[in-house]
C-alpha positions as CSV (number, residue, x, y, z in Angstrom):
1,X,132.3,122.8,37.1
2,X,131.8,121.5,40.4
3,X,135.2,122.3,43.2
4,X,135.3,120.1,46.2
5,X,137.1,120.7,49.4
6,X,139.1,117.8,50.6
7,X,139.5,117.5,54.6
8,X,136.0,117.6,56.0
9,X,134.0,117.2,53.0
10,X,135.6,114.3,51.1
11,X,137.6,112.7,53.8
12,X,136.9,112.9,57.3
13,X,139.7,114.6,59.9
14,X,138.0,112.9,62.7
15,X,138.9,109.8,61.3
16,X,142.5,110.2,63.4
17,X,140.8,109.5,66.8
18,X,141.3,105.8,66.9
19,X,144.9,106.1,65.7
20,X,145.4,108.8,68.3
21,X,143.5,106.5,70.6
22,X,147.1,105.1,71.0
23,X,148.6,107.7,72.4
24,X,146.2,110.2,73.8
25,X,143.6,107.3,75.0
26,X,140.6,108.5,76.6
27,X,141.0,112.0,75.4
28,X,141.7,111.2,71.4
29,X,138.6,112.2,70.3
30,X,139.3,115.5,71.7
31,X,142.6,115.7,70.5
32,X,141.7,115.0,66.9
33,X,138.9,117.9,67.4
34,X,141.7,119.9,68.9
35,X,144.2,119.3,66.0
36,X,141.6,120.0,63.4
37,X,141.0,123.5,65.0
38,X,144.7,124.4,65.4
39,X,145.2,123.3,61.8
40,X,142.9,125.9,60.6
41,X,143.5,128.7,62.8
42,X,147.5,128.2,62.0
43,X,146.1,128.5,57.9
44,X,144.3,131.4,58.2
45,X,147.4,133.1,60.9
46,X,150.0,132.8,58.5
47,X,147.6,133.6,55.4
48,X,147.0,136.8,57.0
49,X,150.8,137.4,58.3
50,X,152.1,136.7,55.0
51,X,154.0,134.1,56.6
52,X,153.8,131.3,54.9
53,X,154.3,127.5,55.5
54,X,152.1,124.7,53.5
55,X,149.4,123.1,55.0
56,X,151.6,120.1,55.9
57,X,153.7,122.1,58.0
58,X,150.5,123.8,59.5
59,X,149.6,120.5,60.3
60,X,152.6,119.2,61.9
61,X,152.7,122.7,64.4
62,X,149.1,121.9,65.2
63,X,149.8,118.0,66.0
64,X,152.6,119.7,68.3
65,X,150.2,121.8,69.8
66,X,148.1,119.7,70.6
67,X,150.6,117.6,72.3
68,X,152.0,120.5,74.6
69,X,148.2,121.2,75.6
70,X,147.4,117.8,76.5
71,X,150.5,116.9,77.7
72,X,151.1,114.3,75.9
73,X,155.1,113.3,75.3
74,X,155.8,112.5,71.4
75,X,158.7,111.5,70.0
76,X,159.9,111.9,66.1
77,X,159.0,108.3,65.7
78,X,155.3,108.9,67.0
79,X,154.9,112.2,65.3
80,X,155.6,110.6,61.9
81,X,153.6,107.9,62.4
82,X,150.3,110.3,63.3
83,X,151.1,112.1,60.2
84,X,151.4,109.2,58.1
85,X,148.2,107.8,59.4
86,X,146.7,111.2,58.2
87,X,147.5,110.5,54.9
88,X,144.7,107.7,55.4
89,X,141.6,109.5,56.5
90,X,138.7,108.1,55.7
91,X,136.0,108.7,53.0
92,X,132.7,110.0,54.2
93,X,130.2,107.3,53.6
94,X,128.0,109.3,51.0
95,X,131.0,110.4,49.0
96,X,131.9,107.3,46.5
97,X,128.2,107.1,45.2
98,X,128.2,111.0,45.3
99,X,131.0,111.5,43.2
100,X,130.2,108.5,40.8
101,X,126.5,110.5,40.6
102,X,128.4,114.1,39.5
103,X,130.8,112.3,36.8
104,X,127.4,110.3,35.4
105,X,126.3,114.0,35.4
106,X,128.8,115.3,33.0
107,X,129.7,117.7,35.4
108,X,133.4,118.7,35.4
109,X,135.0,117.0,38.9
110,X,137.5,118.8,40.3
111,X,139.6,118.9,44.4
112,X,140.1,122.5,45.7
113,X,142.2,121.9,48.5
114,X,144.4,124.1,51.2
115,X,146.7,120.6,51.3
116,X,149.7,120.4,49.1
117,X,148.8,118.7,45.7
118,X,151.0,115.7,46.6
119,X,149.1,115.1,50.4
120,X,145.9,115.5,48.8
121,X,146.2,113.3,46.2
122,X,147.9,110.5,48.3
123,X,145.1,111.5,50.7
124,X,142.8,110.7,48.1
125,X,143.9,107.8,46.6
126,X,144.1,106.2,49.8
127,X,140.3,106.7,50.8
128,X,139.4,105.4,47.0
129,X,138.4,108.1,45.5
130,X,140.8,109.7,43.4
131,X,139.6,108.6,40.2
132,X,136.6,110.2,40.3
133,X,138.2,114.1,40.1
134,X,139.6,115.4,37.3
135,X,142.4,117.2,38.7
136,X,143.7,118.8,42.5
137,X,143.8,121.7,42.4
138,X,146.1,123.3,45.5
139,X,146.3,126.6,46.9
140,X,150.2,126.1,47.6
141,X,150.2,127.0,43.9
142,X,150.1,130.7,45.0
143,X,151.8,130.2,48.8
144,X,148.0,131.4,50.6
145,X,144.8,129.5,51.7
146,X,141.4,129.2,51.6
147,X,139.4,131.4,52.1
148,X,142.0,134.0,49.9
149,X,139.6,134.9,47.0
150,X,142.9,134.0,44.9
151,X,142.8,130.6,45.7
152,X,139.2,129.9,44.3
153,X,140.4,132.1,41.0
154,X,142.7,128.7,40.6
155,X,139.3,127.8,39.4
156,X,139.4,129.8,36.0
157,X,142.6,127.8,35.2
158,X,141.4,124.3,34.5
159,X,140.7,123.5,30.9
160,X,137.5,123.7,30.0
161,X,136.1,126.0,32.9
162,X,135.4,129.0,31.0
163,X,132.1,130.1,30.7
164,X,130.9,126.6,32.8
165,X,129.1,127.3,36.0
166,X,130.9,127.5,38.8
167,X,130.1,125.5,42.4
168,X,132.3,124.9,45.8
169,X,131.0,122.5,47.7
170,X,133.0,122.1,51.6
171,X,131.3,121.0,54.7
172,X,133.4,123.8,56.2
173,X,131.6,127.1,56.3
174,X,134.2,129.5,56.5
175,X,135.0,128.2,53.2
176,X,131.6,128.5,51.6
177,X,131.6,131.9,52.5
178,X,134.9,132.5,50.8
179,X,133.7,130.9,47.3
180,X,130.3,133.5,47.9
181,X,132.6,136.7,48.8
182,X,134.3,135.1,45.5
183,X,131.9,135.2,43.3
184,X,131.2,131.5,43.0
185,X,128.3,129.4,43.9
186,X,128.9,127.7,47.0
187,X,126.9,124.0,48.5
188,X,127.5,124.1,51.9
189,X,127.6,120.2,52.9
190,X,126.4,120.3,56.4
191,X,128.1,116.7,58.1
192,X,127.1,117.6,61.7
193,X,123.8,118.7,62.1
194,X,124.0,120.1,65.0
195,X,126.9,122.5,63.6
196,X,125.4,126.4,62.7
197,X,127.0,128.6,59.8
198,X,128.4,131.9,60.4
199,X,125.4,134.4,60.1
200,X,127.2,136.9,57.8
201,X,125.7,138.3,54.8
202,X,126.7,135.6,52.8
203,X,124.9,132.4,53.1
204,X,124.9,129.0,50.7
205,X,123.5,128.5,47.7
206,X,122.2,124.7,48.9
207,X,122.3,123.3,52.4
208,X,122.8,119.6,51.5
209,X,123.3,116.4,53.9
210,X,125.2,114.8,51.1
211,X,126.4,114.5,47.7
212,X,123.6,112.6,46.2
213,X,121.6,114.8,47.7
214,X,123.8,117.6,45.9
215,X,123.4,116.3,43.1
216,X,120.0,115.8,43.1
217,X,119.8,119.8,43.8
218,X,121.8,121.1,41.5
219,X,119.8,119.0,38.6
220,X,116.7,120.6,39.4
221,X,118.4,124.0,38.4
222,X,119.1,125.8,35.0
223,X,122.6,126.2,36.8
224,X,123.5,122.8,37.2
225,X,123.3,121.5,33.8
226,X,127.0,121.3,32.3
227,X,127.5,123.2,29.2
């Protein structure tokens, strides 16, 4: 079985700067690295407080931020549309032909996501690639986030996952080493190369540009034929 993240392996958060080009101009790129960032850190605050809100909530608070910060006035009106328009990030180039390349595979497709099951599959549907995974699975299921070892046990759920072999694959690192300190095998999709994983004592299984190129890995070992 093969787990995918969604935002920043499948669909691209950076997407947002030329809708936030609208409001924040010059300095949108910044602000859509700047709300990715806040987005996280407010995850793994409130996973750690026991405080939690979902992911779209996190994301709203860190769009907020990110006004305050750059002082940048919204109003409802302008806050909604952002968030709307984040409902439409874009596909990675690689990811159609990647994905089609898993299910001709046989492998077993599935979203592991810190989003709420409805964002991420609206998120996905949008981008085009929906119907390519097999189900979403969501880590608002158990009110925590990535990289809570609990959330990639939601793995052992899905029919037909016993006894399969078991790969994350997320162009985030912190979340490749959560699927290692988990016990899984983890891909660690490296979409800017000039980006450096954490140098812990857990390290990827595969360092991949893309999916193909994941795929094409994983069948030259014993692990990555389906059973």
């Amino acid at each position: 079985m093969i787990a995918l993240d969604v935002y920043g392996t499948l669909v691209d958060p950076a997407g947002m700067a030329l809708e936030l080009g609208k409001t924040f101009g010059s300095r949108a790129q910044s602000a859509a690295q700047l709300w990715r960032e806040k987005q996280l850190e407010y995850t793994f605050r409130r996973a750690l407080m026991r405080k939690y809100a979902d992911f779209d909530v996190c994301t709203l608070h860190a769009l907020r931020y990110v006004s305050a910060s750059l002082g940048v006035c919204l109003d409802g009106a302008a806050e909604r549309a952002l968030l709307d328009a984040y409902l439409h990030l874009p596909a990675f180039p690689d990811v159609r032909n990647g994905l089609a390349k898993l299910n001709r595979s046989g492998h077993t497709v599935v979203a592991l996501t810190n989003g709420t099951e409805h964002s991420a599959r609206t998120v996905l549907q949008n981008a085009g690639i929906a119907e390519h995974l097999e189900a979403v699975v969501s880590a608002d299921r158990i009110r925590t986030f990535k990289p809570d070892p609990a959330v990639y046990a939601l793995l052992d759920s899905i029919d037909g996952a016993q006894g399969q072999p078991r790969w994350l694959v997320s162009g985030n690192p912190f979340d490749v080493i959560g699927a290692k300190a988990a016990g899984a095998k983890a891909a660690w999709l490296r979409r800017d190369p000039q980006r450096s994983f954490d140098p812990w004592e857990f390290s990827a299984d595969l360092v991949v540009r893309t999916l193909e190129e994941f795929c094409d890995e994983l069948e030259g070992t014993e692990c990555g034929h389906p059973q």
